[in-house]
PDB file of N, CA, C and O in Angstrom, chain B, residues numbered from 101:
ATOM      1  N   UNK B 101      73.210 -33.810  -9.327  1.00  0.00           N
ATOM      2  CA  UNK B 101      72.342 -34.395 -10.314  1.00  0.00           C
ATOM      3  C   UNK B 101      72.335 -33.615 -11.621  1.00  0.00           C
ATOM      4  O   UNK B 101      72.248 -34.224 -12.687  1.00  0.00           O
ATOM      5  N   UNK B 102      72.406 -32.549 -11.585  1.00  0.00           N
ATOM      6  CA  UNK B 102      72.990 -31.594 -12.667  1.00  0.00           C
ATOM      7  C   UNK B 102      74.161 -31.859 -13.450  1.00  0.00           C
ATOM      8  O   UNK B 102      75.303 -31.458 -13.225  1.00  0.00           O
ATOM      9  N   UNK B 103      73.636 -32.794 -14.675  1.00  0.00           N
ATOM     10  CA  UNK B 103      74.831 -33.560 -15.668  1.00  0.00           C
ATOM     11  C   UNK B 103      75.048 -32.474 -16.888  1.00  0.00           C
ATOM     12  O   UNK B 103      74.183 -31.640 -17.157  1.00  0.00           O
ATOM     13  N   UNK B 104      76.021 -32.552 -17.439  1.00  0.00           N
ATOM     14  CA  UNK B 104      76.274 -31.742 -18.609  1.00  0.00           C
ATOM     15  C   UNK B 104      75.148 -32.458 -19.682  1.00  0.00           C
ATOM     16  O   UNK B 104      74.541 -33.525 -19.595  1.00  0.00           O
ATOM     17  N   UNK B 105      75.141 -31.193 -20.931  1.00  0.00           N
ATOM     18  CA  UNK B 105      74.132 -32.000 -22.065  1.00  0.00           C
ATOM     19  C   UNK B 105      74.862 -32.599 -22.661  1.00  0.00           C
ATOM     20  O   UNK B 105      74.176 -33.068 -23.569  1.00  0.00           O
ATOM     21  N   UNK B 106      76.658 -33.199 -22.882  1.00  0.00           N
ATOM     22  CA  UNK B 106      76.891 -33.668 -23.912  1.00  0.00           C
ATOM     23  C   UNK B 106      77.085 -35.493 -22.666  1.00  0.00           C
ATOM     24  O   UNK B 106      77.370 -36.626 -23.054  1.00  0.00           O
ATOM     25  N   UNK B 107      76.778 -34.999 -21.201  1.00  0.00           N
ATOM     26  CA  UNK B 107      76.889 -36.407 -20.717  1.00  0.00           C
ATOM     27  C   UNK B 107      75.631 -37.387 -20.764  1.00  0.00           C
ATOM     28  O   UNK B 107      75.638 -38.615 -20.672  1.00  0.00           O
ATOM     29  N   UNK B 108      74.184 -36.233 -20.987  1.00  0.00           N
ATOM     30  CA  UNK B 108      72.931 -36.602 -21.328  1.00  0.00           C
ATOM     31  C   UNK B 108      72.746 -37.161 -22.781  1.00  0.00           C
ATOM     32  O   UNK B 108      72.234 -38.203 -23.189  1.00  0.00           O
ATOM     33  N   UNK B 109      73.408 -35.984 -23.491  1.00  0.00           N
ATOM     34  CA  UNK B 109      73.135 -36.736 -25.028  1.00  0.00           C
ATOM     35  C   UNK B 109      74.318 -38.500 -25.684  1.00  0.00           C
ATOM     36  O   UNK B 109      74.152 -39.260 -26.638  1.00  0.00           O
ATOM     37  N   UNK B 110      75.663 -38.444 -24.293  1.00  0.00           N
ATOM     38  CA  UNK B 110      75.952 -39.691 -24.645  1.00  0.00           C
ATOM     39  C   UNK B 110      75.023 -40.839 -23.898  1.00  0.00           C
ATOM     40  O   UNK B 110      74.791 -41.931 -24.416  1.00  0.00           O
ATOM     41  N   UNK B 111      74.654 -40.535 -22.936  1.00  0.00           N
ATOM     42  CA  UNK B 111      73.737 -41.639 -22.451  1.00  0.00           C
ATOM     43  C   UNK B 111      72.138 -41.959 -23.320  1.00  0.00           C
ATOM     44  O   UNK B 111      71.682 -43.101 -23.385  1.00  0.00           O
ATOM     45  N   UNK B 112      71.564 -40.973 -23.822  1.00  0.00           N
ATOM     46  CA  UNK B 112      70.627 -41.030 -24.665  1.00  0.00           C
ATOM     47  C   UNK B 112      71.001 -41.728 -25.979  1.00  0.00           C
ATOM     48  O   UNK B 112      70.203 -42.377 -26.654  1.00  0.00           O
ATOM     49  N   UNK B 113      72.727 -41.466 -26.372  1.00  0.00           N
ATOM     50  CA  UNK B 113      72.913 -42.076 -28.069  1.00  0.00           C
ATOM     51  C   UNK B 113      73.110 -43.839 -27.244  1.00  0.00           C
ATOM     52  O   UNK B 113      72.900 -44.799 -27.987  1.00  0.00           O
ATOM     53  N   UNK B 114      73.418 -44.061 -26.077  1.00  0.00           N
ATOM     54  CA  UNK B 114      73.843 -45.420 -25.643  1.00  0.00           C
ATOM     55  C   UNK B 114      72.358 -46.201 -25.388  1.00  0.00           C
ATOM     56  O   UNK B 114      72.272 -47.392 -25.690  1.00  0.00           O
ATOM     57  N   UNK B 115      71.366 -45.590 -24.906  1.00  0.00           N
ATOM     58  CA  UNK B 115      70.383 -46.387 -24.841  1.00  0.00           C
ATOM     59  C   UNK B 115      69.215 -46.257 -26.062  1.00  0.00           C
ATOM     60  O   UNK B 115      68.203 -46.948 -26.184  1.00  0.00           O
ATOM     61  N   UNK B 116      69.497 -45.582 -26.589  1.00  0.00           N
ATOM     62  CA  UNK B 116      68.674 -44.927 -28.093  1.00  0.00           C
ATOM     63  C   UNK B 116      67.933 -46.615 -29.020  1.00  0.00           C
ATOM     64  O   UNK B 116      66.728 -46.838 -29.134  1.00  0.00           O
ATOM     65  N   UNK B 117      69.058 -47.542 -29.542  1.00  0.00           N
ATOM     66  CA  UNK B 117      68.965 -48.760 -29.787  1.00  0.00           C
ATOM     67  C   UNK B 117      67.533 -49.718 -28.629  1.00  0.00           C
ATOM     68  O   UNK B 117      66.688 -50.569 -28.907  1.00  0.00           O
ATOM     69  N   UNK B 118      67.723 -49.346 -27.967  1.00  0.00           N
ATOM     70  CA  UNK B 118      67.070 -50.190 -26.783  1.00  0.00           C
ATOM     71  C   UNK B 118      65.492 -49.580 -26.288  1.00  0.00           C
ATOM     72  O   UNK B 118      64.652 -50.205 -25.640  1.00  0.00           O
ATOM     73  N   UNK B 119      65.376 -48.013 -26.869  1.00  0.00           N
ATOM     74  CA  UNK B 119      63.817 -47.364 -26.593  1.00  0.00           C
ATOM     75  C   UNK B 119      63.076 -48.194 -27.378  1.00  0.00           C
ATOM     76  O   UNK B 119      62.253 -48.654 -26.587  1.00  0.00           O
ATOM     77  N   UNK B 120      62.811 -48.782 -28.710  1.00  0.00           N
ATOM     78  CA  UNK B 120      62.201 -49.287 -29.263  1.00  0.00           C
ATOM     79  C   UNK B 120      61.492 -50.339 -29.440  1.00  0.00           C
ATOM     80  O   UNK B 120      60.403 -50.446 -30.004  1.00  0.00           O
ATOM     81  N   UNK B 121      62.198 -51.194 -28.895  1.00  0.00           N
ATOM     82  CA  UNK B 121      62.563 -52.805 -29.205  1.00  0.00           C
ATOM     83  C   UNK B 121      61.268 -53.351 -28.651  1.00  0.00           C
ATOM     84  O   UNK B 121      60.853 -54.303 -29.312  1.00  0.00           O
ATOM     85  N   UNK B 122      60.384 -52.954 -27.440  1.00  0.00           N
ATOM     86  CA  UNK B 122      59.644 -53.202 -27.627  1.00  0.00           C
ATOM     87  C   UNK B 122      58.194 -53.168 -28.447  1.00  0.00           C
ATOM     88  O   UNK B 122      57.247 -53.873 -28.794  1.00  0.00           O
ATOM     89  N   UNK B 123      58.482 -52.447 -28.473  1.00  0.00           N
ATOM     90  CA  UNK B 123      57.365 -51.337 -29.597  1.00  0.00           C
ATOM     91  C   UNK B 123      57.380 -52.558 -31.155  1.00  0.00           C
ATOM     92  O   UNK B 123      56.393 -53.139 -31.607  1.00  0.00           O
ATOM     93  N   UNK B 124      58.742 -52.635 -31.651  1.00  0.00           N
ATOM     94  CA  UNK B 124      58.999 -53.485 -32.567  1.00  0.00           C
ATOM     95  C   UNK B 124      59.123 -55.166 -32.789  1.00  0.00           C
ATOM     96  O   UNK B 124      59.254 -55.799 -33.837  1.00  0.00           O
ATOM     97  N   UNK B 125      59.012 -55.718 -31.129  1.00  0.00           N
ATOM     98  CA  UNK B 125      58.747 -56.812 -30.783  1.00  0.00           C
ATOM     99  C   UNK B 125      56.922 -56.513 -31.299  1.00  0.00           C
ATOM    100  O   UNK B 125      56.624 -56.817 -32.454  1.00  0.00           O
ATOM    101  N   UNK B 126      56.157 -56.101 -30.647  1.00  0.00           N
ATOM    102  CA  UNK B 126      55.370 -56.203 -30.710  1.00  0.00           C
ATOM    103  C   UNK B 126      54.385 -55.986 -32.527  1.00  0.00           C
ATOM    104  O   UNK B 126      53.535 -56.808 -32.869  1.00  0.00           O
ATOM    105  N   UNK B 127      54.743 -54.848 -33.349  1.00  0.00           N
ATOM    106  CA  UNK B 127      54.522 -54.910 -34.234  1.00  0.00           C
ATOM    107  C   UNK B 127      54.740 -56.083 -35.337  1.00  0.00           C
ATOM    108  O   UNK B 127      54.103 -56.264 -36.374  1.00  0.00           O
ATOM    109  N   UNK B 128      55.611 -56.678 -34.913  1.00  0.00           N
ATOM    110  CA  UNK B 128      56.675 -58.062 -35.643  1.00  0.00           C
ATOM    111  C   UNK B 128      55.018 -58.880 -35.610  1.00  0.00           C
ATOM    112  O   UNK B 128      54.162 -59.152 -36.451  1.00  0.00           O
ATOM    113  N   UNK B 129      55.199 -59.070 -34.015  1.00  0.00           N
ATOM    114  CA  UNK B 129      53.840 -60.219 -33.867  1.00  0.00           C
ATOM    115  C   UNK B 129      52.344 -59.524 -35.035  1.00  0.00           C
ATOM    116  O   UNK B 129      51.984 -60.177 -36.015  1.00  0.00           O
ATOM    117  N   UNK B 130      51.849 -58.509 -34.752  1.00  0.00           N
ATOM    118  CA  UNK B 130      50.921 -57.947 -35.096  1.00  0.00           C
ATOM    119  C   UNK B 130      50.497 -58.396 -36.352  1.00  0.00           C
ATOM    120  O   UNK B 130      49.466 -58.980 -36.684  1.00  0.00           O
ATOM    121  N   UNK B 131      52.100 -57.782 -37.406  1.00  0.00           N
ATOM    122  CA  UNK B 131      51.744 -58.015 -38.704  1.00  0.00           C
ATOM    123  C   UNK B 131      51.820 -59.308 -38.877  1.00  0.00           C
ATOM    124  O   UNK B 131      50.950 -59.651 -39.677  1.00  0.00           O
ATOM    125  N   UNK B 132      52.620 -60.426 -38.408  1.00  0.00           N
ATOM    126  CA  UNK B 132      52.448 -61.662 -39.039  1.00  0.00           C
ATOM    127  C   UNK B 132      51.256 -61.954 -38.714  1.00  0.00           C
ATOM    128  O   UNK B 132      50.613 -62.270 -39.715  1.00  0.00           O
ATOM    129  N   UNK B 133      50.326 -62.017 -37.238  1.00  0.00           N
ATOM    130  CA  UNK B 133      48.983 -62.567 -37.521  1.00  0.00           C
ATOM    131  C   UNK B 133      48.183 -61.895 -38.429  1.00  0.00           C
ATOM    132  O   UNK B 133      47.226 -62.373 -39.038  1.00  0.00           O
ATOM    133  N   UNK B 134      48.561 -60.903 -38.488  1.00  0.00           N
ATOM    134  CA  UNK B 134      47.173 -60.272 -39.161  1.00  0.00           C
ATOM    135  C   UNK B 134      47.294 -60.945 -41.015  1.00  0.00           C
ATOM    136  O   UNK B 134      46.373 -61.233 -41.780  1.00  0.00           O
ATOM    137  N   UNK B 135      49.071 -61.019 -41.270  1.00  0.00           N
ATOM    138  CA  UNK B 135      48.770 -61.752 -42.570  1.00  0.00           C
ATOM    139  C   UNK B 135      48.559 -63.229 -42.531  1.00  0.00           C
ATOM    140  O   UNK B 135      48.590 -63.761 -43.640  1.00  0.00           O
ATOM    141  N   UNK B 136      48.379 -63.906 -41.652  1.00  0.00           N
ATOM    142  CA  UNK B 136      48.203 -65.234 -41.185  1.00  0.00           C
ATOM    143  C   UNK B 136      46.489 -65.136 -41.053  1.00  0.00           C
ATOM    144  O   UNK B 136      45.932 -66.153 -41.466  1.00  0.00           O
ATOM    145  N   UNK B 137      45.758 -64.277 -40.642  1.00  0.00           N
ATOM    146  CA  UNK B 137      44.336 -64.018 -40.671  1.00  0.00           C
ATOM    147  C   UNK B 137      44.175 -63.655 -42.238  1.00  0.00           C
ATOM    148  O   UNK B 137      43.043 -63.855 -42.680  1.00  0.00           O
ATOM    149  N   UNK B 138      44.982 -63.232 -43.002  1.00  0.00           N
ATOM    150  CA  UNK B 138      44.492 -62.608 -44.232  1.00  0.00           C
ATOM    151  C   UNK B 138      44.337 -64.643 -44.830  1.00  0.00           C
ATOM    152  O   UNK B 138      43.275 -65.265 -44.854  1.00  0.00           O
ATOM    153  N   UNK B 139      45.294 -65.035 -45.099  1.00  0.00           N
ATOM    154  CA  UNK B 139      45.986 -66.060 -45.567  1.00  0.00           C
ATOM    155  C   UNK B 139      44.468 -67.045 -45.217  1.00  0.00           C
ATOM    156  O   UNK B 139      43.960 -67.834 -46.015  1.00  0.00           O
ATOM    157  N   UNK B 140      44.154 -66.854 -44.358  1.00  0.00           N
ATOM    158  CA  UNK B 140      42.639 -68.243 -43.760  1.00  0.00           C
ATOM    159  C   UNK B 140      41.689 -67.246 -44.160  1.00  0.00           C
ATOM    160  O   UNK B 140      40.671 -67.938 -44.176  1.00  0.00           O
ATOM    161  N   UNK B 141      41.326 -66.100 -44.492  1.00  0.00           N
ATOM    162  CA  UNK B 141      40.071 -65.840 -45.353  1.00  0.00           C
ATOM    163  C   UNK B 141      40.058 -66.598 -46.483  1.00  0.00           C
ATOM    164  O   UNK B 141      39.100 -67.312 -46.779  1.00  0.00           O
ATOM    165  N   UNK B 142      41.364 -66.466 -47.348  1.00  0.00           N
ATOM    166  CA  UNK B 142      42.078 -66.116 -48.744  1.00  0.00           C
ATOM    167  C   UNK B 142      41.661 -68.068 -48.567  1.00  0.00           C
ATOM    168  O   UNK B 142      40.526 -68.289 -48.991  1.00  0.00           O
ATOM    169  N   UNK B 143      42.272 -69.145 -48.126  1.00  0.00           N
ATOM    170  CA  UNK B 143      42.061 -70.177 -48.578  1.00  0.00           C
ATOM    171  C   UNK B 143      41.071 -71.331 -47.193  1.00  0.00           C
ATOM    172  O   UNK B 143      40.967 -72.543 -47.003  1.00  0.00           O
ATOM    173  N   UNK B 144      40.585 -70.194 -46.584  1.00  0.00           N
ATOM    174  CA  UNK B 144      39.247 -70.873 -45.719  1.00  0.00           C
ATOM    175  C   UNK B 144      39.703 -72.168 -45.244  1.00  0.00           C
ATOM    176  O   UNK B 144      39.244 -73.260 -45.579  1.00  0.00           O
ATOM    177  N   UNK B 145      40.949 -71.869 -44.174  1.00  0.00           N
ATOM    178  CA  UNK B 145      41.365 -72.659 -43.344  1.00  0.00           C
ATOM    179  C   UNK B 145      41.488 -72.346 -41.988  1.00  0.00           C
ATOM    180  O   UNK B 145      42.465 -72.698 -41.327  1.00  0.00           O
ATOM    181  N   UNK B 146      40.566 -71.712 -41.543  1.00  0.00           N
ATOM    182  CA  UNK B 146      40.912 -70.748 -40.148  1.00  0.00           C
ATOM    183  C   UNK B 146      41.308 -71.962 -38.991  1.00  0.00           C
ATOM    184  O   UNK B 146      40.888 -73.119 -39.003  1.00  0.00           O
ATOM    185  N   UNK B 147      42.123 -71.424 -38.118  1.00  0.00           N
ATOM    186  CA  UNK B 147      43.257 -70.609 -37.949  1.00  0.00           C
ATOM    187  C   UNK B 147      44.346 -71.175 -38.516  1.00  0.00           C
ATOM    188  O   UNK B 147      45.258 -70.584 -37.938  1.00  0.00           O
ATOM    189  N   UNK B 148      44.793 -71.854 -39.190  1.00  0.00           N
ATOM    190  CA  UNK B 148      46.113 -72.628 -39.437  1.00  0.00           C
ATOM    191  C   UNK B 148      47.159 -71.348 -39.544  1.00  0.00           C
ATOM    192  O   UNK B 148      48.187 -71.288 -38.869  1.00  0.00           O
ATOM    193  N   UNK B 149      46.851 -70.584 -40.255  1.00  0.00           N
ATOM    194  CA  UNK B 149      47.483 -69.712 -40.876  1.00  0.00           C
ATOM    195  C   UNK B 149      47.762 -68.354 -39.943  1.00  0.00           C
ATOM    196  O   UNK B 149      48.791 -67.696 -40.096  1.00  0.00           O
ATOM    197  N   UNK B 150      46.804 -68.025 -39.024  1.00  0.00           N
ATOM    198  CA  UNK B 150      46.941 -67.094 -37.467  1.00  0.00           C
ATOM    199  C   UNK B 150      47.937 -67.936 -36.937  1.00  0.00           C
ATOM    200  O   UNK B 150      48.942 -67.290 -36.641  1.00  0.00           O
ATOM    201  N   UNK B 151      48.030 -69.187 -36.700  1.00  0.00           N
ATOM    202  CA  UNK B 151      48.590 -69.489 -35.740  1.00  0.00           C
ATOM    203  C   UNK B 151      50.075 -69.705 -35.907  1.00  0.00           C
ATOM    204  O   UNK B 151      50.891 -69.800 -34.990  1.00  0.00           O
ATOM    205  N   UNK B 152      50.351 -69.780 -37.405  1.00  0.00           N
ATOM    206  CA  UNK B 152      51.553 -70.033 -38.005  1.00  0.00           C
ATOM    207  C   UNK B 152      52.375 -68.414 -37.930  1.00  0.00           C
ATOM    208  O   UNK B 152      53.477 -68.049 -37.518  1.00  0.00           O
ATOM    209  N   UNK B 153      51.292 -67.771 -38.507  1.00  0.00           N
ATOM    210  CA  UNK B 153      51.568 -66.441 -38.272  1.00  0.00           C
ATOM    211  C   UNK B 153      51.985 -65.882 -37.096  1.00  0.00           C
ATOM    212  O   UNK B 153      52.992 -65.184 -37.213  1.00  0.00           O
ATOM    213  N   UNK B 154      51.546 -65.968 -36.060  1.00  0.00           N
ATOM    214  CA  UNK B 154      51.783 -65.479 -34.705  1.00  0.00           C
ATOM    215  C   UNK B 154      53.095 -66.272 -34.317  1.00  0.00           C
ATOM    216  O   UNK B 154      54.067 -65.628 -33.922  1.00  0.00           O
ATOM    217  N   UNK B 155      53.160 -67.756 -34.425  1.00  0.00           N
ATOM    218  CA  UNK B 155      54.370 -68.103 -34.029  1.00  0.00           C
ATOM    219  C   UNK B 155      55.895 -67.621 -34.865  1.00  0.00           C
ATOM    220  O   UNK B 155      57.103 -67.744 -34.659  1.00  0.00           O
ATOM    221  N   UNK B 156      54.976 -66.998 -35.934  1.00  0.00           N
ATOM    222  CA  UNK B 156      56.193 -67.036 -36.860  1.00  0.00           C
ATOM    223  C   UNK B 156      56.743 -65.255 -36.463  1.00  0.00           C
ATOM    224  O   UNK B 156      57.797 -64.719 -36.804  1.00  0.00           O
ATOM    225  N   UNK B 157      55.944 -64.843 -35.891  1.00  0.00           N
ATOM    226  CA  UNK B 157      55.899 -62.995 -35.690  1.00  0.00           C
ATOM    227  C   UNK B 157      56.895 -63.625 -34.260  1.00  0.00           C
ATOM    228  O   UNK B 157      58.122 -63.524 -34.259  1.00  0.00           O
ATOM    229  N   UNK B 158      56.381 -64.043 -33.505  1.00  0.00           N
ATOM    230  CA  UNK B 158      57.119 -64.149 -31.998  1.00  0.00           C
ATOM    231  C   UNK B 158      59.302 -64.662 -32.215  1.00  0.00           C
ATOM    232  O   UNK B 158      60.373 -64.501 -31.631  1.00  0.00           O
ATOM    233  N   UNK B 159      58.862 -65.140 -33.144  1.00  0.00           N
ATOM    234  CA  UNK B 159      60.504 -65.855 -34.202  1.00  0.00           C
ATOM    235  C   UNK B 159      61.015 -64.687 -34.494  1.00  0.00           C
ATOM    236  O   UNK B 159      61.946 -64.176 -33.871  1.00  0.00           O
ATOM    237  N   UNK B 160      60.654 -64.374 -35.102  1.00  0.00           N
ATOM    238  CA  UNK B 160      61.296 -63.005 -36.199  1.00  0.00           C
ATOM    239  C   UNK B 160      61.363 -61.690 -34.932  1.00  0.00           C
ATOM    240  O   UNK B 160      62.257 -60.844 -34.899  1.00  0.00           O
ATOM    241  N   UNK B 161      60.236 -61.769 -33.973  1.00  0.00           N
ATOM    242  CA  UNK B 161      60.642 -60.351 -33.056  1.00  0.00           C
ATOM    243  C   UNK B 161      61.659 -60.837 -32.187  1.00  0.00           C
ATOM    244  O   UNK B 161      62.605 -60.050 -32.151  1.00  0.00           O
ATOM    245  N   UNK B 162      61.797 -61.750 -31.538  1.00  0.00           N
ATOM    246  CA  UNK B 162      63.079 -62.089 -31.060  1.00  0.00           C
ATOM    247  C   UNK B 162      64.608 -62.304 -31.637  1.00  0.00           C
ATOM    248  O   UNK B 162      65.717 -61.954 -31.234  1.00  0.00           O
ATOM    249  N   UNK B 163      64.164 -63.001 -32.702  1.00  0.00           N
ATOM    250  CA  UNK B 163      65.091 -62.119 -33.836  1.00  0.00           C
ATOM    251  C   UNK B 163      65.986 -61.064 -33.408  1.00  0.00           C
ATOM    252  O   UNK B 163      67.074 -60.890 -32.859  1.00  0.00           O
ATOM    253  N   UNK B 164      64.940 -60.399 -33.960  1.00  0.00           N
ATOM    254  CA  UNK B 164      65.496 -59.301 -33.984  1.00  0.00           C
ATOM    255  C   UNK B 164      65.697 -58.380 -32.871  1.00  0.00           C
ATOM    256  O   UNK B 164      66.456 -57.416 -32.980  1.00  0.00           O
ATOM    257  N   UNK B 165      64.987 -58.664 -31.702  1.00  0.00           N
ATOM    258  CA  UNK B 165      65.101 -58.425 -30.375  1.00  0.00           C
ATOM    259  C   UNK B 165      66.776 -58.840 -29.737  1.00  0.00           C
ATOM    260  O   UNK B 165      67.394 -58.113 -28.959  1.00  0.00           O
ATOM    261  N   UNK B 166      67.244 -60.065 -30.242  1.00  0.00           N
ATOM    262  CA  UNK B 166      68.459 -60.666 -29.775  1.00  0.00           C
ATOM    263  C   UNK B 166      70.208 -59.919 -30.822  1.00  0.00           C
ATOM    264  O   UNK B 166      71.397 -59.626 -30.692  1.00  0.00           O
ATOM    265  N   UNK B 167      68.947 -59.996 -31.873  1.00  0.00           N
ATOM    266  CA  UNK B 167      69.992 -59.551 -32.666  1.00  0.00           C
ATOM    267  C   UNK B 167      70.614 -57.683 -32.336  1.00  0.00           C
ATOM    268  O   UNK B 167      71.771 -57.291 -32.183  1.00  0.00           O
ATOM    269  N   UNK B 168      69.644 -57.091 -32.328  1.00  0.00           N
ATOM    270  CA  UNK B 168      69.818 -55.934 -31.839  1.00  0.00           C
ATOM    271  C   UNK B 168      70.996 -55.682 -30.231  1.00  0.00           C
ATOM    272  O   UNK B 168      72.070 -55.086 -30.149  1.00  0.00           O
ATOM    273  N   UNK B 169      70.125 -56.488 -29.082  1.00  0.00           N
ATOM    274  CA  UNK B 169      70.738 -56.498 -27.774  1.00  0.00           C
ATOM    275  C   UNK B 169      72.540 -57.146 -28.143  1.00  0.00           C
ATOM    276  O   UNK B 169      73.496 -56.788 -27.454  1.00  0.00           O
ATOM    277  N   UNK B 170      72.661 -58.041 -29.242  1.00  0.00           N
ATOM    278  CA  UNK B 170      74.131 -58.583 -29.293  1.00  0.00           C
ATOM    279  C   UNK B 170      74.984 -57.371 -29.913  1.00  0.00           C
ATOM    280  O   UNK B 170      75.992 -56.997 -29.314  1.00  0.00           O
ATOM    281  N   UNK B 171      74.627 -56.822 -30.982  1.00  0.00           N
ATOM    282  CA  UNK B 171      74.999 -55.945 -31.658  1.00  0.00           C
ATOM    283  C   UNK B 171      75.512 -54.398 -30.551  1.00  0.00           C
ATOM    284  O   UNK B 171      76.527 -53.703 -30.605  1.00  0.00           O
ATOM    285  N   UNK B 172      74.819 -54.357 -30.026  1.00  0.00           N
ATOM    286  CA  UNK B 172      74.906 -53.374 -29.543  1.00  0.00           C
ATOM    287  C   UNK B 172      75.451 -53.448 -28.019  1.00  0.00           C
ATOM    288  O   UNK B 172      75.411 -52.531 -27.200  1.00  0.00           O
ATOM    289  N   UNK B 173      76.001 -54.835 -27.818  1.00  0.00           N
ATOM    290  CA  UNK B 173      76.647 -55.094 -26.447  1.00  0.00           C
ATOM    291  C   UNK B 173      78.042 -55.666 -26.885  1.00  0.00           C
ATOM    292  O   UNK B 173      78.686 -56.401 -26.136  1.00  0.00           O
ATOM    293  N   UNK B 174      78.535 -55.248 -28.289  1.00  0.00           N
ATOM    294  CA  UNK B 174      79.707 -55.278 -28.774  1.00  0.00           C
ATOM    295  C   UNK B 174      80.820 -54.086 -28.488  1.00  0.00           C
ATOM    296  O   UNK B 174      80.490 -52.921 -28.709  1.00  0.00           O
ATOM    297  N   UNK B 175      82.087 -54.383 -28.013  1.00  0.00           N
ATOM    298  CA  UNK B 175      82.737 -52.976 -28.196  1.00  0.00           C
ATOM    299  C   UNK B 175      83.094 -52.821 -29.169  1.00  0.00           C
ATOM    300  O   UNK B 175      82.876 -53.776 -29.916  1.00  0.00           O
ATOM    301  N   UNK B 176      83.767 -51.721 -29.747  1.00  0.00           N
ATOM    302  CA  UNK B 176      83.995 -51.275 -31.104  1.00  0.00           C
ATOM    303  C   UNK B 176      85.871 -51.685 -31.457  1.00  0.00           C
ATOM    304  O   UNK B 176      86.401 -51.571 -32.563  1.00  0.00           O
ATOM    305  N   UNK B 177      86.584 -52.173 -30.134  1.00  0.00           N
ATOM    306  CA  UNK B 177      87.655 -53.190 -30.314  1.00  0.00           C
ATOM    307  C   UNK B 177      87.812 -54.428 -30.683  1.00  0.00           C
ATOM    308  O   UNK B 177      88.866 -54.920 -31.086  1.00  0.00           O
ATOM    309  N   UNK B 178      86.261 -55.239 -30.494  1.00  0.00           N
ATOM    310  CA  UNK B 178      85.625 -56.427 -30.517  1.00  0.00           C
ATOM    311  C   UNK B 178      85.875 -56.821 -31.827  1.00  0.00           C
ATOM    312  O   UNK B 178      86.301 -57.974 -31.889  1.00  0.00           O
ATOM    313  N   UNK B 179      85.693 -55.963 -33.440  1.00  0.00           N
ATOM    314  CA  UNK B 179      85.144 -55.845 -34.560  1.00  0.00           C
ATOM    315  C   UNK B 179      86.635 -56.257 -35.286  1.00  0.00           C
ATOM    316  O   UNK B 179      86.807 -56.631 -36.446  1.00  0.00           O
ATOM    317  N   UNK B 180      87.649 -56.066 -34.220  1.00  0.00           N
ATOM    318  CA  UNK B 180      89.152 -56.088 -35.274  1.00  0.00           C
ATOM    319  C   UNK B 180      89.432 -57.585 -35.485  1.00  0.00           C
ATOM    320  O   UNK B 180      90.395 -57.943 -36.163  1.00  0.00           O
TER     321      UNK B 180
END
């Protein structure tokens, strides 16, 4: 079980892309409702604008959730 550090630090640079993603799924959602809550103070339509917001945060984190997982399940022969 005793791996070298440069076999630890390639497995850490290989999953490095992938620690986040949730963390950043989730912020995606956060900020769009919360400017989707700003948006229905601002023109006193509650919720139209949460709800547009939230669907529109769940879009964009998958997004970028998909976009990330493709990118990074490319080989680097793939690119020629």
């Amino acid at each position: 079980m005793n791996k070298k550090p440069s076999d630890m630090s390639e497995a850490y640079r290989a999953v490095g892309p992938f620690l986040t993603l949730g963390i950043q799924f989730v912020v995606m959602i956060l900020l769009c409702v919360y400017a989707g809550k700003w948006l229905d103070n601002r023109f006193d339509v509650t919720p139209v604008f949460t709800l547009a917001g939230g669907i529109l945060g769940i879009i964009a984190g998958f997004y970028h959730f998909f976009k990330v997982v493709h990118s990074q399940g490319r080989k680097p022969e793939d690119d020629v």
